[in-house]
C-alpha positions in Angstrom: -5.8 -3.4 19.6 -4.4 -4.8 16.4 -1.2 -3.6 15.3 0.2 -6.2 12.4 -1.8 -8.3 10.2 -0.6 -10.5 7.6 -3.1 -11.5 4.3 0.0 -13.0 2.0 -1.5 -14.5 -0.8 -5.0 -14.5 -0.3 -6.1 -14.1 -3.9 -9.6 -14.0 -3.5 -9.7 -10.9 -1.2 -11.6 -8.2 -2.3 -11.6 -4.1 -1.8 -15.0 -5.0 0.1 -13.2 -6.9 3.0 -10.0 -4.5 3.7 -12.4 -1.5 3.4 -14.2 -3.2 6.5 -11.0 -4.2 8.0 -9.4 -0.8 8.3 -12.4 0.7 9.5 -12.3 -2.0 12.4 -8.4 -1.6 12.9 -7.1 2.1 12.7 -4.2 1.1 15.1 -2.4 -1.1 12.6 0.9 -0.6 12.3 2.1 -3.5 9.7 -0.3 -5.0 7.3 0.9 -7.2 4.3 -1.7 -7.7 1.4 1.2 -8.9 -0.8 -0.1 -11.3 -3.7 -3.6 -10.4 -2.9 -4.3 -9.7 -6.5 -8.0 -8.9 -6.6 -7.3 -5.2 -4.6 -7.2 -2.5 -6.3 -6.5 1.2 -5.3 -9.8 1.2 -3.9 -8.0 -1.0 -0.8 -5.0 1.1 -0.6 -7.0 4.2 -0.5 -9.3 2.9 2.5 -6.4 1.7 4.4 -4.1 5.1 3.5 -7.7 7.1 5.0 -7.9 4.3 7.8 -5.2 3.5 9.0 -2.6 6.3 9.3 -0.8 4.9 12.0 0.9 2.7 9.2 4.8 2.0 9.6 5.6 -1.5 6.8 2.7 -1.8 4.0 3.4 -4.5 1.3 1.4 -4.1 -1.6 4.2 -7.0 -3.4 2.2 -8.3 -6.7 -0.7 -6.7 -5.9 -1.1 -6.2 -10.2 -3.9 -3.8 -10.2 -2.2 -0.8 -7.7 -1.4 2.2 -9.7 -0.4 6.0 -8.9 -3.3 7.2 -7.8 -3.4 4.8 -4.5 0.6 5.1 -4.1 -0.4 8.8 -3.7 -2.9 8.6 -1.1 -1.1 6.2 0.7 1.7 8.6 1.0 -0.5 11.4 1.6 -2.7 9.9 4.8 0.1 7.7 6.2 2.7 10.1 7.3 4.3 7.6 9.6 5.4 4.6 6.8 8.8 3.8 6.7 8.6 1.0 4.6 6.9 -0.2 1.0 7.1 -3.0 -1.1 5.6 -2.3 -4.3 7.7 -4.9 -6.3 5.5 -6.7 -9.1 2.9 -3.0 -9.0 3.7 -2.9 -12.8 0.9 0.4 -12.8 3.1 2.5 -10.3 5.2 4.7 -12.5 8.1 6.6 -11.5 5.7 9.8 -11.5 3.7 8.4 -8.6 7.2 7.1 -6.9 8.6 10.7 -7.2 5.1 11.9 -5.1 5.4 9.5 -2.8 8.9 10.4 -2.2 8.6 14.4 -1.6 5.2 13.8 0.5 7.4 10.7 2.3 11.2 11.7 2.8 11.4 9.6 5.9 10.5 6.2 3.5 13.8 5.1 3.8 13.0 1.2 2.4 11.0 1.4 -1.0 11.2 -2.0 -2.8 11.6 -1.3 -6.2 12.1 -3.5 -9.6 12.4 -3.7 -12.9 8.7 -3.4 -13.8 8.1 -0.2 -12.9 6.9 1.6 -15.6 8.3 5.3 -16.9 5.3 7.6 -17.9 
């Protein structure tokens, strides 16, 4: 089975797609979807539901990613260790501060300055 797949920078990749491609790979362990800037939460909730096996998510750039999908990532992927949400200008310190009480063992979370304070 599957474990790692990298889509870095495929720009025209929509929600459709990585709905269908968590369905097909629920033992994926590493998936990037960094500068894929066409996904919205709508991805990251599909692969938080389908995938909770997940250890390294990058959502880097990935512009239209808010709270709510940072939530249900957290909440359906107990196992993630590591996520890179630099350039997620929509995440807000309020959906961080979830993430980190439903996550403690998140050790790596890639922050900058663009996170927004709600």
């Amino acid at each position: 089975d599957l474990v790692s797949i990298d889509l870095t920078g495929i720009a025209g990749l929509q929600d459709a797609a990585i709905w269908q491609l968590s369905r097909g790979c629920r033992w994926l362990r590493d998936l990037s979807l960094a500068w894929c800037v066409q996904l919205s939460d709508q991805s990251c909730i599909q692969v938080g539901l389908n995938c909770p096996l997940l250890v390294q998510l990058s959502l880097r750039g990935c512009t239209k990613v808010t709270d709510a999908a940072v939530v249900q990532v957290a909440h359906n992927c107990c196992y993630l260790k590591s996520l890179d949400l630099r350039g997620c200008h929509q995440v807000s310190t309020s959906g961080l501060d979830a993430m980190a009480m439903m996550l403690p063992s998140c050790h790596v979370l890639f922050l900058d300055k663009s996170v927004n304070s709600r």
